[in-house]
C-alpha positions as YAML, in Angstrom:
chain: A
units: angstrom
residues:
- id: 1
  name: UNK
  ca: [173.27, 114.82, 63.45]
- id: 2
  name: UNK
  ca: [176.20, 112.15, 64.51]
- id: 3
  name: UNK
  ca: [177.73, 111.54, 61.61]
- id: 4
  name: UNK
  ca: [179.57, 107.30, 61.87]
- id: 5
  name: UNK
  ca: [183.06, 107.58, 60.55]
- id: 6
  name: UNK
  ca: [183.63, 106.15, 56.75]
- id: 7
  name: UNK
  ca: [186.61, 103.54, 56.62]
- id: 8
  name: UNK
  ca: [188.26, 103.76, 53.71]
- id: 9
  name: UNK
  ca: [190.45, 100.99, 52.55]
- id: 10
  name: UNK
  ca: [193.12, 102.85, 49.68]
- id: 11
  name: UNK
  ca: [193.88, 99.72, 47.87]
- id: 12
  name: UNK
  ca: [196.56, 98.71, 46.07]
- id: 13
  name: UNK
  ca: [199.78, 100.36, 46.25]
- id: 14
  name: UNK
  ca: [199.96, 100.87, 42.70]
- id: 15
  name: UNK
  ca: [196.66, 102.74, 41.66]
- id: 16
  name: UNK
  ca: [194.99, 106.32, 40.88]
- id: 17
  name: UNK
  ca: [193.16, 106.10, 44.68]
- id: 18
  name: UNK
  ca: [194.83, 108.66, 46.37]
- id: 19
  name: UNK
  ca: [195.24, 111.14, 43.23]
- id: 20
  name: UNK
  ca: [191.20, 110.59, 42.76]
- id: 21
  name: UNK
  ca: [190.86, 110.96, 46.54]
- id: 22
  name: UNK
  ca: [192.58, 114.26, 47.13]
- id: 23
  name: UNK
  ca: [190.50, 115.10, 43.98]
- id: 24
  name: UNK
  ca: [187.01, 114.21, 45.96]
- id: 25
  name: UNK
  ca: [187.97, 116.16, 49.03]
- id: 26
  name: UNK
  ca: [188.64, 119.49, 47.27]
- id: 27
  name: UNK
  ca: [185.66, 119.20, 45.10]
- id: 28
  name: UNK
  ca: [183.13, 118.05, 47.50]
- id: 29
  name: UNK
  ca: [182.77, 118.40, 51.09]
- id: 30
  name: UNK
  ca: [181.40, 115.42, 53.24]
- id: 31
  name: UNK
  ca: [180.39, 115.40, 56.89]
- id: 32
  name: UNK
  ca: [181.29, 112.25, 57.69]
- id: 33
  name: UNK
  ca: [184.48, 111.79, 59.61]
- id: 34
  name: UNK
  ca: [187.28, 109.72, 57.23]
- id: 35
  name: UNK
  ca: [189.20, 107.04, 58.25]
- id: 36
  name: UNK
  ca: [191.76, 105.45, 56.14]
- id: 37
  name: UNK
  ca: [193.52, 102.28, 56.57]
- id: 38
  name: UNK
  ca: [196.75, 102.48, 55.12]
- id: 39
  name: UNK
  ca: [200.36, 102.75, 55.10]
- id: 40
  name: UNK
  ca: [201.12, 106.03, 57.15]
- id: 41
  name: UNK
  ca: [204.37, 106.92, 55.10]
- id: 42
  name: UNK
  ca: [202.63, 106.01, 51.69]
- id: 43
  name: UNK
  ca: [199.77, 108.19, 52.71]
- id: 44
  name: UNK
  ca: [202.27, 110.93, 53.67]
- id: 45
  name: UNK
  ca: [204.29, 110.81, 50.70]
- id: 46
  name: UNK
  ca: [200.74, 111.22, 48.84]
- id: 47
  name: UNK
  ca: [200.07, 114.38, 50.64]
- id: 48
  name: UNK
  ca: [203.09, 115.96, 50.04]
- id: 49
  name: UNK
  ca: [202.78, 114.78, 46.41]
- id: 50
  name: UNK
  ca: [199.47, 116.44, 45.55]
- id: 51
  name: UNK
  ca: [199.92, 119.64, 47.41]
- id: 52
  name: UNK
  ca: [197.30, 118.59, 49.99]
- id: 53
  name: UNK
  ca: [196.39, 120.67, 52.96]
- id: 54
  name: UNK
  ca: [194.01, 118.35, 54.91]
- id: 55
  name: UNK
  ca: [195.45, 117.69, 58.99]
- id: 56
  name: UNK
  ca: [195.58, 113.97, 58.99]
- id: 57
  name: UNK
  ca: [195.36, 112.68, 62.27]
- id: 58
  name: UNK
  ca: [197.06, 109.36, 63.31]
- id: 59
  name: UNK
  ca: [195.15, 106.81, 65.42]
- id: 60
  name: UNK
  ca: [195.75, 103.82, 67.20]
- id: 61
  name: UNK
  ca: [193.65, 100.88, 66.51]
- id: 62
  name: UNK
  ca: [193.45, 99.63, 70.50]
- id: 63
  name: UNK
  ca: [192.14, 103.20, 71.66]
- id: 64
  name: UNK
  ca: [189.64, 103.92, 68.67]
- id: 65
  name: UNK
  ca: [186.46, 102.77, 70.06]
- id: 66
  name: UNK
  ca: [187.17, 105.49, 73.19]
- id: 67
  name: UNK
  ca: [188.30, 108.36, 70.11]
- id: 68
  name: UNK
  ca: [185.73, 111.50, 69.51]
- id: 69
  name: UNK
  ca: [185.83, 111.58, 66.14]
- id: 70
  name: UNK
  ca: [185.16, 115.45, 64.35]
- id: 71
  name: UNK
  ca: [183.40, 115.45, 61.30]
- id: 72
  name: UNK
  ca: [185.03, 116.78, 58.38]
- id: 73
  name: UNK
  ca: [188.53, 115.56, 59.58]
- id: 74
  name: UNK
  ca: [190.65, 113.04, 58.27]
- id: 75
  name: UNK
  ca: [192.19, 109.80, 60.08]
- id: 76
  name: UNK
  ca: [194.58, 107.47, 59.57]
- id: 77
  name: UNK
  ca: [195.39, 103.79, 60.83]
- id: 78
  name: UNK
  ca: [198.72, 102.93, 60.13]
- id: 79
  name: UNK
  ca: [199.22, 99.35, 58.64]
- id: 80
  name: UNK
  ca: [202.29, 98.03, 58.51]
- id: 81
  name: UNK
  ca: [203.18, 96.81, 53.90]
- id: 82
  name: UNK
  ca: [205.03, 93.50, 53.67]
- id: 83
  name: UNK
  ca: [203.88, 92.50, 50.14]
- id: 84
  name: UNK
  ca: [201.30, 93.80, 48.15]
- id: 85
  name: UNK
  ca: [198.82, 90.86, 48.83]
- id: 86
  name: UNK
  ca: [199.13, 90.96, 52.93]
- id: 87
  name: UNK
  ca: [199.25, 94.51, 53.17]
- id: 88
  name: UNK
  ca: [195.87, 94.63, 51.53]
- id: 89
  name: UNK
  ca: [194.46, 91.93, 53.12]
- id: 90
  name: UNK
  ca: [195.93, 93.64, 56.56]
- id: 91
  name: UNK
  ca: [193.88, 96.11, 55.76]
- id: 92
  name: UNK
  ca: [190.65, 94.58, 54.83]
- id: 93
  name: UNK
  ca: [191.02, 92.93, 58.61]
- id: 94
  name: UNK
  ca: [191.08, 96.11, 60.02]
- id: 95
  name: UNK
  ca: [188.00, 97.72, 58.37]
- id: 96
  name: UNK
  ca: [185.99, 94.09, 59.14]
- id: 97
  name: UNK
  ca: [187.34, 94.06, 62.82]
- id: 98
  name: UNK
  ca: [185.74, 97.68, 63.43]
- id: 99
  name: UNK
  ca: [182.52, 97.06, 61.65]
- id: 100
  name: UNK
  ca: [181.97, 93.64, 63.68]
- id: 101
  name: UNK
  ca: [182.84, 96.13, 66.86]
- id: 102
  name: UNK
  ca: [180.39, 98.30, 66.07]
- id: 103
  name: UNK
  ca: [182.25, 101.36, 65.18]
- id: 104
  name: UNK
  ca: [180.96, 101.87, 61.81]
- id: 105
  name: UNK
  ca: [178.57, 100.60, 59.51]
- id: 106
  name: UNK
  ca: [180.32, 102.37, 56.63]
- id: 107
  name: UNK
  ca: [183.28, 101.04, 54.49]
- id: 108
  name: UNK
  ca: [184.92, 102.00, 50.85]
- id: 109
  name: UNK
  ca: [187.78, 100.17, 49.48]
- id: 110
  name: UNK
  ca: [189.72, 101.47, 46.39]
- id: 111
  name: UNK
  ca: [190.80, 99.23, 43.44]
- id: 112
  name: UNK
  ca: [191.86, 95.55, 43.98]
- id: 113
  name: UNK
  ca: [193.64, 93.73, 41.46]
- id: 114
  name: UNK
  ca: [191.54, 90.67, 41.72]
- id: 115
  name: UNK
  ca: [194.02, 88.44, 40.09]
- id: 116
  name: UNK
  ca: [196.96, 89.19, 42.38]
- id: 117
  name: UNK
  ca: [194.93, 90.19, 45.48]
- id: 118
  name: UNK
  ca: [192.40, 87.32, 45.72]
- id: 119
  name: UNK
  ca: [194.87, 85.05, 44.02]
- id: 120
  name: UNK
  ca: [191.97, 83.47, 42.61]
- id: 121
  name: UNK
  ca: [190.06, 82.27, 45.28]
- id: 122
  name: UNK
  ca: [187.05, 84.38, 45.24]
- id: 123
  name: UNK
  ca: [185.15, 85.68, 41.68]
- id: 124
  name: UNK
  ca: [185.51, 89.23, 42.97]
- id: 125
  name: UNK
  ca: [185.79, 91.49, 46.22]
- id: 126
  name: UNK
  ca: [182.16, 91.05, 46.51]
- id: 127
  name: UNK
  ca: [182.63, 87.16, 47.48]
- id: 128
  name: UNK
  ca: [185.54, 87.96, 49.46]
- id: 129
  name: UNK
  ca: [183.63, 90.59, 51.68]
- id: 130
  name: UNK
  ca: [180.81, 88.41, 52.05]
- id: 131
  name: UNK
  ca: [182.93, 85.43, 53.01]
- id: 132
  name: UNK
  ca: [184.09, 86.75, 55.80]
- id: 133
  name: UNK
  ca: [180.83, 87.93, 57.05]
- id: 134
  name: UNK
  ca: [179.16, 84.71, 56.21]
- id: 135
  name: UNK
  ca: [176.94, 85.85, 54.00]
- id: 136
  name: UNK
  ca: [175.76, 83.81, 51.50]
- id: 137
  name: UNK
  ca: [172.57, 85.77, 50.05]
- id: 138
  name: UNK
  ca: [174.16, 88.64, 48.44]
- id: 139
  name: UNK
  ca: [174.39, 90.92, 45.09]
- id: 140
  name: UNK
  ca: [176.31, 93.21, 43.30]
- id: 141
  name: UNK
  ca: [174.56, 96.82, 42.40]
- id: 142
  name: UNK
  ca: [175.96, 99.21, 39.62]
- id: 143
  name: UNK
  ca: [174.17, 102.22, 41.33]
- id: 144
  name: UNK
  ca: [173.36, 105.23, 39.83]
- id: 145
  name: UNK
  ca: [170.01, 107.22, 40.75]
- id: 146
  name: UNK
  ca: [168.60, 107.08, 37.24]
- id: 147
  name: UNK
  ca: [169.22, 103.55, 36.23]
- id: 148
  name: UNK
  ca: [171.33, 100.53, 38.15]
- id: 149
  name: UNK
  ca: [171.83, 96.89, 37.39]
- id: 150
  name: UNK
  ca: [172.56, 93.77, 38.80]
- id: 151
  name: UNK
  ca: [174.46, 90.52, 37.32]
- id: 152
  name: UNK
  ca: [172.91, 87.69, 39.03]
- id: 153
  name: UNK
  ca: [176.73, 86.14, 38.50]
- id: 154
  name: UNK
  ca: [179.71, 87.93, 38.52]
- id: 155
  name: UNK
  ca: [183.24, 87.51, 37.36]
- id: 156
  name: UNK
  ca: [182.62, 84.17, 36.21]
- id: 157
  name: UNK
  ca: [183.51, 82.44, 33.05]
- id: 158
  name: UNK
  ca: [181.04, 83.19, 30.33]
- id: 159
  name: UNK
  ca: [180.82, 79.23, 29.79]
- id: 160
  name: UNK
  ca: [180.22, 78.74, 32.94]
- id: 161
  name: UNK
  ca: [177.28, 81.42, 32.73]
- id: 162
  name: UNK
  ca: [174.07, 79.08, 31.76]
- id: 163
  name: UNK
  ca: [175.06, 76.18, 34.36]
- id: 164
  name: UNK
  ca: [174.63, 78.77, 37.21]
- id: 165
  name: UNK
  ca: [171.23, 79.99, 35.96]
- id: 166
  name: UNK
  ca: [168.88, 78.94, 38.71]
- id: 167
  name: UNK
  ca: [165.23, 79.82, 40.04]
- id: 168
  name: UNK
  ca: [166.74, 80.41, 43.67]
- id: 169
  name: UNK
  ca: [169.42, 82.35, 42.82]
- id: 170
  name: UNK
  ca: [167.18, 84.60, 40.62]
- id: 171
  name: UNK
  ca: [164.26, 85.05, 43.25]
- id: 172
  name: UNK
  ca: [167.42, 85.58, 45.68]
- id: 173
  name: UNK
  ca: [168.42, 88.62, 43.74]
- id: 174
  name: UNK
  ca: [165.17, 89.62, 43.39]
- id: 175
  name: UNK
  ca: [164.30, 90.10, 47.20]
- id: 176
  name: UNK
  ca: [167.56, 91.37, 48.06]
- id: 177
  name: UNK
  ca: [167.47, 94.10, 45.40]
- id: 178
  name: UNK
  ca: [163.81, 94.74, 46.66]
- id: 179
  name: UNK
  ca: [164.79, 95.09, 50.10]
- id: 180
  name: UNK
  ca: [167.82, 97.23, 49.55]
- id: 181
  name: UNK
  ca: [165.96, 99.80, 48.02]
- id: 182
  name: UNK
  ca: [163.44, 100.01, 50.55]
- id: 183
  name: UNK
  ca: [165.79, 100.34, 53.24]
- id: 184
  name: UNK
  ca: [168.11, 102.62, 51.97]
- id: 185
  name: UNK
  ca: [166.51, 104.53, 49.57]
- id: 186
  name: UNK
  ca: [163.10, 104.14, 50.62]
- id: 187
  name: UNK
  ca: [160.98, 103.23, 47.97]
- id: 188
  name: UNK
  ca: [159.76, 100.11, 46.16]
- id: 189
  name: UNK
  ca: [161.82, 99.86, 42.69]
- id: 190
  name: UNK
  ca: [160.27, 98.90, 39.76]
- id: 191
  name: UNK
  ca: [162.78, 95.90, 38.60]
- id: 192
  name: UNK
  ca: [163.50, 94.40, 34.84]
- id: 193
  name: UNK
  ca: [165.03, 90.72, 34.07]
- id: 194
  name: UNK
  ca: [166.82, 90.36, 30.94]
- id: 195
  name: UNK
  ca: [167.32, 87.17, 29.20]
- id: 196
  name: UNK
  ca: [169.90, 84.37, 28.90]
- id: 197
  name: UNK
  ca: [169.69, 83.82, 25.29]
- id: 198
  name: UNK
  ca: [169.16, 86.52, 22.23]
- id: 199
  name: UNK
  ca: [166.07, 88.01, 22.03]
- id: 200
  name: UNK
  ca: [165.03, 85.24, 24.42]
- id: 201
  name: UNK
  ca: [164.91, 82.99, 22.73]
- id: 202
  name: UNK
  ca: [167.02, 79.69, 21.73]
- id: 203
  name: UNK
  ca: [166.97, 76.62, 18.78]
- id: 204
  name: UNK
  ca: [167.78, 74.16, 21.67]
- id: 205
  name: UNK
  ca: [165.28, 72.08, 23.38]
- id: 206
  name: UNK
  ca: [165.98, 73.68, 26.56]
- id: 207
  name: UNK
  ca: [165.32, 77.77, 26.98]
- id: 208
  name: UNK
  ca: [166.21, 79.02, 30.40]
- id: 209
  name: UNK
  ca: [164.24, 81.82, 29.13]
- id: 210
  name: UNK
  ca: [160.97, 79.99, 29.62]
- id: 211
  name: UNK
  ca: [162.12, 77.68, 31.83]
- id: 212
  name: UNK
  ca: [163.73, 79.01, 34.23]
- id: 213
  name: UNK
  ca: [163.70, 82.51, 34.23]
- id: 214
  name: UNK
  ca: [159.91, 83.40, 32.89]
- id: 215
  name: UNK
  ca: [158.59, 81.57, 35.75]
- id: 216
  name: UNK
  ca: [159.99, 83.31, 38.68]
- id: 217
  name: UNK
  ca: [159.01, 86.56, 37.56]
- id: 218
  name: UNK
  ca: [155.58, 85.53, 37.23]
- id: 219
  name: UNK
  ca: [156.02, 83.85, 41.33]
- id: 220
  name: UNK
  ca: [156.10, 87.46, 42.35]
- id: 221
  name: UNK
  ca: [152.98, 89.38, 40.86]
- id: 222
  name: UNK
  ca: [151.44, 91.20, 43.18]
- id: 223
  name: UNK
  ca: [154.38, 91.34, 45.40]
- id: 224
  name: UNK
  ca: [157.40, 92.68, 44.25]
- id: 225
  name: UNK
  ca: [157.02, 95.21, 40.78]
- id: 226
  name: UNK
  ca: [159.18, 92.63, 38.15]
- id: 227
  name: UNK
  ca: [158.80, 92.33, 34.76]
- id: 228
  name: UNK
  ca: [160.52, 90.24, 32.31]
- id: 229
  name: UNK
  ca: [162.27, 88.38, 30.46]
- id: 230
  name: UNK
  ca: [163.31, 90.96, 28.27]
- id: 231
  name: UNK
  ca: [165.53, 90.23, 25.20]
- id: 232
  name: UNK
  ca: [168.90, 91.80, 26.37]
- id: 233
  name: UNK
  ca: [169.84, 94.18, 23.36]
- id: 234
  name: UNK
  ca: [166.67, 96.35, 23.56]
- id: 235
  name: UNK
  ca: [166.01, 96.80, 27.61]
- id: 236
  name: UNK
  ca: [168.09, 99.78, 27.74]
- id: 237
  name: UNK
  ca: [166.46, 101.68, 24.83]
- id: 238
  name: UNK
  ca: [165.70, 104.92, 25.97]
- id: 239
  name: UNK
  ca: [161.82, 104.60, 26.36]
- id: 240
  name: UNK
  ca: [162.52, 101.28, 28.25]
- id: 241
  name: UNK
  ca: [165.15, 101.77, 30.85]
- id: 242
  name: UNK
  ca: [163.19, 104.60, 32.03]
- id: 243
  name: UNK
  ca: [160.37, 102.43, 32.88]
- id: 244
  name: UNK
  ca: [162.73, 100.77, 35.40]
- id: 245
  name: UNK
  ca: [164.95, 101.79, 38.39]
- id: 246
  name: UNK
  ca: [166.81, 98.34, 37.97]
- id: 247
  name: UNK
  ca: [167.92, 95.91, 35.83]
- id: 248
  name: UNK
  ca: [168.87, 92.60, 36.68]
- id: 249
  name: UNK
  ca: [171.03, 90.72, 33.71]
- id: 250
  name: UNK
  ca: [172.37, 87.09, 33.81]
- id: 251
  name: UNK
  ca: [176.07, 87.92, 33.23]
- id: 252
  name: UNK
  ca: [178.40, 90.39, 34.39]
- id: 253
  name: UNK
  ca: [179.06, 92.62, 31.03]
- id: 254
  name: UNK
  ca: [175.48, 91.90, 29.52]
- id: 255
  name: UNK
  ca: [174.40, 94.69, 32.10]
- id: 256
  name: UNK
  ca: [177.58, 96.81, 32.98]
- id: 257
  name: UNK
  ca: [178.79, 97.01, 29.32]
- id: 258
  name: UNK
  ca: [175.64, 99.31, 28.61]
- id: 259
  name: UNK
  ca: [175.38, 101.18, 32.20]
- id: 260
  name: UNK
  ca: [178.98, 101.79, 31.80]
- id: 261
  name: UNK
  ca: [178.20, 103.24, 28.19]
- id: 262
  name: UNK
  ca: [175.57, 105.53, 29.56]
- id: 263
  name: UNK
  ca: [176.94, 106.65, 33.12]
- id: 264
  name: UNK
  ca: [180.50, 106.24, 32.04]
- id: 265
  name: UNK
  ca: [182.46, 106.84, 35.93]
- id: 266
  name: UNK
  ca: [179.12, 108.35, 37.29]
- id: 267
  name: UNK
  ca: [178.07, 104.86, 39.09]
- id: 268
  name: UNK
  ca: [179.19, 103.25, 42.27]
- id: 269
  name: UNK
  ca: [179.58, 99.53, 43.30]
- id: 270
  name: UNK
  ca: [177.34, 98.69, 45.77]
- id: 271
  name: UNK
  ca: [177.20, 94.95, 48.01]
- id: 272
  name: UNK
  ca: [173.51, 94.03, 48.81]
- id: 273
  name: UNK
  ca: [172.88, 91.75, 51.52]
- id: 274
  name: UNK
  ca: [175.82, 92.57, 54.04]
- id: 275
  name: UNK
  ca: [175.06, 94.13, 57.68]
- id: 276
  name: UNK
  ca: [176.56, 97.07, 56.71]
- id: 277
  name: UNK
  ca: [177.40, 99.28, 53.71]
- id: 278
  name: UNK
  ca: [180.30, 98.75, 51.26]
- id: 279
  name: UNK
  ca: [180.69, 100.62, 48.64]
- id: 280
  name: UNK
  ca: [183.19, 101.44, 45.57]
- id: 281
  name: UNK
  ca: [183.95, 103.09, 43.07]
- id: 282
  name: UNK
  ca: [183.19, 101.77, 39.47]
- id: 283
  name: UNK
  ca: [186.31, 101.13, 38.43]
- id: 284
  name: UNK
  ca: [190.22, 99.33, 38.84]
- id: 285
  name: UNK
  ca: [193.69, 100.51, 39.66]
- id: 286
  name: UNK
  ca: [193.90, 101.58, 36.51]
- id: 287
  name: UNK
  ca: [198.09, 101.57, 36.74]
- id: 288
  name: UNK
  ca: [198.32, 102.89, 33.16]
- id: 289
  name: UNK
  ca: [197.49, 106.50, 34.56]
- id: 290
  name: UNK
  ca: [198.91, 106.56, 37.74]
- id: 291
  name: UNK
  ca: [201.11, 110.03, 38.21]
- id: 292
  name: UNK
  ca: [199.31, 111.53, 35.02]
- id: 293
  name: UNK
  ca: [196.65, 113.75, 37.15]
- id: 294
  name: UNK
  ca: [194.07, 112.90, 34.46]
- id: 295
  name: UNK
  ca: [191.54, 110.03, 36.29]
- id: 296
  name: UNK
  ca: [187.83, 111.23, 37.43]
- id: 297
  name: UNK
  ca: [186.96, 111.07, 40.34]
- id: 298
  name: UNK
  ca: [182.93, 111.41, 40.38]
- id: 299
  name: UNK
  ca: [182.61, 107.57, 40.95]
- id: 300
  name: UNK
  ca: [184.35, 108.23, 44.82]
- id: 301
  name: UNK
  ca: [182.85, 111.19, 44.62]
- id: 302
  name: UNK
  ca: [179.32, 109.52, 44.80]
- id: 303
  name: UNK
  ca: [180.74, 107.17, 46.99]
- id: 304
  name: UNK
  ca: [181.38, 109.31, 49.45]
- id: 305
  name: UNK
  ca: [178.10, 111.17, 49.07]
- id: 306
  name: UNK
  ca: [176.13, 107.74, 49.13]
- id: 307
  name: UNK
  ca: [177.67, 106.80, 52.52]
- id: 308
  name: UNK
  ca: [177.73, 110.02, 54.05]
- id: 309
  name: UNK
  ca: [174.01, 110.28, 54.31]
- id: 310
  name: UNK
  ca: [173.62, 107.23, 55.77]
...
């Protein structure tokens, strides 16, 4: 089997990536060949730091597309850091310039501080990546073989929440979750929509609920297996969630405050809709426990797994 390489974008200088890394590697072994864009003397530094015994090969990014990659070897694509924000950036137009080429169709990038990183001008990573593919029709998925969800929006303002609410942009999520799955995991999932409002319902004249929402679902009988609205704080009841393989939620932490409950790290972020596969793990730079060797690692670890049998 030719296994594509797996680009792997570290992050931020200041995170638990490579200590959760090293951690992956030693506890799980993946086929795939590895390359990570980075800072060659950070990444060296981070070797010699956690006692690891890997060879990490050096390659140049003008002669990769004629390299013969080995699987179960490591790479690494020096990028030059200026400043936090263009060094990650730098990075990020590495990994896109080899997809577009055709190298890969495989990509994970560690924590971004969104705040600094993005500086604001994108909700999340998942707008930035899909800016710069063009991609407009797109979706986050909090995947975990038991249960995932979706926000139809995602680090946005909960004010802002209801005004973005919108028959197109929930039948968009709808196909794109439905296709996903068939593609890459090969089946036809049976998909949940929660609510806008408590229990669904709402004292104002308008409900989305009924409205907007209710009628969608009901657009796709006897197309795509969708069910809903369903009130919000009872979906993921035992005996419910296991009726589903997704759930779809209106707001970002109406659907990953519970997965995150239930899975804790054992989830991976997933971008629908792209012409390739990015993936990451479930969670930020989390600064506060950098050099303490405590973090888990099963959220790359399922990264790595996810992409490496693709």
């Amino acid at each position: 089997m030719n296994f594509k390489p797996i680009l792997i974008i570290p992050g931020e200088k200041k995170s638990i990536f490579f200590e959760i890394f090293f951690k992956s590697l030693k506890s799980k072994s993946i086929s795939s060949p590895l390359i990570l864009i980075c800072n060659k003397k950070d990444l060296n530094k981070e070797v010699k730091k956690h006692k690891f015994k890997y060879v990490v090969e050096q390659i140049e990014l003008n002669k990769i597309n004629a390299k013969k990659f080995h699987k179960n070897k490591i790479y690494v694509i020096h990028v030059k850091y200026q400043n936090s924000y263009i060094y990650v950036h730098n990075c990020f137009k590495v990994a896109f310039r080899l997809i577009k080429e055709g190298l890969t169709h495989k990509m994970i990038n560690g924590p971004i501080n969104k705040t600094k990183t993005l500086n604001k001008k994108y909700l999340g990573v998942t707008e930035f990546v899909a800016k710069n593919f063009k991609v407009n029709k797109f979706a986050m998925l909090i995947y975990n073989k038991k249960l995932s969800v979706c926000p139809l929006t995602t680090h946005l303002p909960i004010k802002l929440v209801a005004k973005e609410i919108s028959k197109k942009k929930i039948r968009e999520k709808i196909i794109i979750i439905n296709n996903f799955f068939k593609e890459y995991l090969g089946f036809k999932p049976r998909i949940a929509v929660t609510g806008l409002n408590p229990h669904c319902e709402s004292v104002l004249k308008f409900n989305e609920d009924t409205k907007i929402i209710d009628p969608v679902i009901r657009s796709f009988k006897n197309k795509i297996n969708v069910k809903g609205p369903f009130p919000a704080d009872t979906i993921f009841l035992k005996n419910n969630r296991k009726k589903f393989d997704i759930i779809i939620g209106m707001y970002h932490d109406q659907v990953l405050t519970p997965i995150k409950t239930i899975f804790e790290y054992d989830a991976i972020n997933i971008t629908m809709g792209l012409p390739f596969l990015r993936v990451t793990p479930d969670h930020g730079p989390n600064e506060k426990m950098i050099g303490k060797n405590i973090s888990n690692p099963i959220s790359l670890i399922r990264s790595l797994e996810f992409l490496d049998k693709k």
